[in-house]
C-alpha positions in Angstrom: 4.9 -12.8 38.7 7.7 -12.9 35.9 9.3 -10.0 35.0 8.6 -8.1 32.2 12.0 -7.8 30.5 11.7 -8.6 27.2 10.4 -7.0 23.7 8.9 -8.1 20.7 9.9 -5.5 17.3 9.5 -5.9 13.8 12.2 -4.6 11.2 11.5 -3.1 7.9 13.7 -4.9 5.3 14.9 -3.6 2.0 12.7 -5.0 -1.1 15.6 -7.0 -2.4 15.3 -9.6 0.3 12.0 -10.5 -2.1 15.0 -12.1 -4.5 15.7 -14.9 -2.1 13.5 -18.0 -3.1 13.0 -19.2 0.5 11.6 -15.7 1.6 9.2 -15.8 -1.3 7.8 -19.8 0.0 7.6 -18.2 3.5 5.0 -15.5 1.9 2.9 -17.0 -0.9 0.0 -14.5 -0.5 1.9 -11.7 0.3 0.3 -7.9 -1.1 2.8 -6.3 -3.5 1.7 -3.1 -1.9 3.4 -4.1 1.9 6.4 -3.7 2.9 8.6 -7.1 4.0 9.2 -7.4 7.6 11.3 -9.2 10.1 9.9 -10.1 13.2 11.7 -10.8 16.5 11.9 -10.8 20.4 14.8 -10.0 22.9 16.1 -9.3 26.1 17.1 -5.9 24.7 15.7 -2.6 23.7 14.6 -2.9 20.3 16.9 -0.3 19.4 19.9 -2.6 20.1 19.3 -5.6 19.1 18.8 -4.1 15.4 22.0 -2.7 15.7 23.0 -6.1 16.5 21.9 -8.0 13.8 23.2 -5.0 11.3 27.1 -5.7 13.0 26.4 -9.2 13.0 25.8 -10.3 16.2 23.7 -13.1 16.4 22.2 -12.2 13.3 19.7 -12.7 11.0 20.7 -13.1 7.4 18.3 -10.7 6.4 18.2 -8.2 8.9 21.9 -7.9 8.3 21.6 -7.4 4.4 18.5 -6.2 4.0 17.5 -4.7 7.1 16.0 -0.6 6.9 14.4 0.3 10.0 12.4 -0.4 13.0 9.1 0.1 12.7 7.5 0.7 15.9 3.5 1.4 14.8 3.8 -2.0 14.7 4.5 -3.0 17.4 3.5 -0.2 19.5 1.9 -0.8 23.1 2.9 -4.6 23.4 5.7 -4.3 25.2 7.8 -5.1 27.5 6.6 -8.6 28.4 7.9 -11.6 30.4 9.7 -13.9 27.9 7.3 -16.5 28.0 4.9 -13.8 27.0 7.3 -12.2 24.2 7.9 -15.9 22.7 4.1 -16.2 21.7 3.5 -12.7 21.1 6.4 -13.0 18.5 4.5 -16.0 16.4 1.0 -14.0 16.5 2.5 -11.0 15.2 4.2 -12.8 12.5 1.0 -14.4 11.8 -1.5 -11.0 12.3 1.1 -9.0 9.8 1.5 -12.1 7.5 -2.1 -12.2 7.5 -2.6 -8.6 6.8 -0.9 -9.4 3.6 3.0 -8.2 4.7 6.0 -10.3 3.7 7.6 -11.6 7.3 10.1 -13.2 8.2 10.4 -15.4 11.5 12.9 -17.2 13.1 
């Protein structure tokens, strides 16, 4: 059985990442009411890799200039997983919270 080491987490990001043209394609039916989101996995508590991509540490752009808070309701009882499991759960969450009408982002 693989070992459940690894988390997915989703980042609140400030409302000035909206600025950025290729954020905007990535959400065309995105609720002005939402917040905008990053979502991510790693081998890490959530709580560390966010304070990695804020110093920069293979980063995301917008985590890193944008990047408020984790935000743990949503993604609250999913972890931690094998990283098989944290790979995929990472695209359906994207896709659940873009569908929900949320700005996201996704590697």
């Amino acid at each position: 059985m693989p070992r459940k080491t690894h988390h997915v987490y989703v980042i609140e990001l400030d409302p000035a990442v909206w600025t950025h043209a290729k954020f905007r394609r990535a959400n065309p039916n995105r609720s002005s009411e939402k917040p905008l989101l990053y979502v991510g996995m790693t081998g890490l508590t959530p709580e560390i890799r966010f304070e990695r991509h804020r110093y920069g540490v293979k980063d995301n752009r917008y985590v890193r200039d944008y990047g408020v808070r984790l935000r743990p309701d949503l993604y609250a009882g999913l972890n931690p997983l094998s990283r098989k499991e944290a790979e995929r759960m990472e695209k359906v969450l994207a896709q659940e919270l873009r569908a929900d009408g949320y700005g996201v982002w996704q590697k």
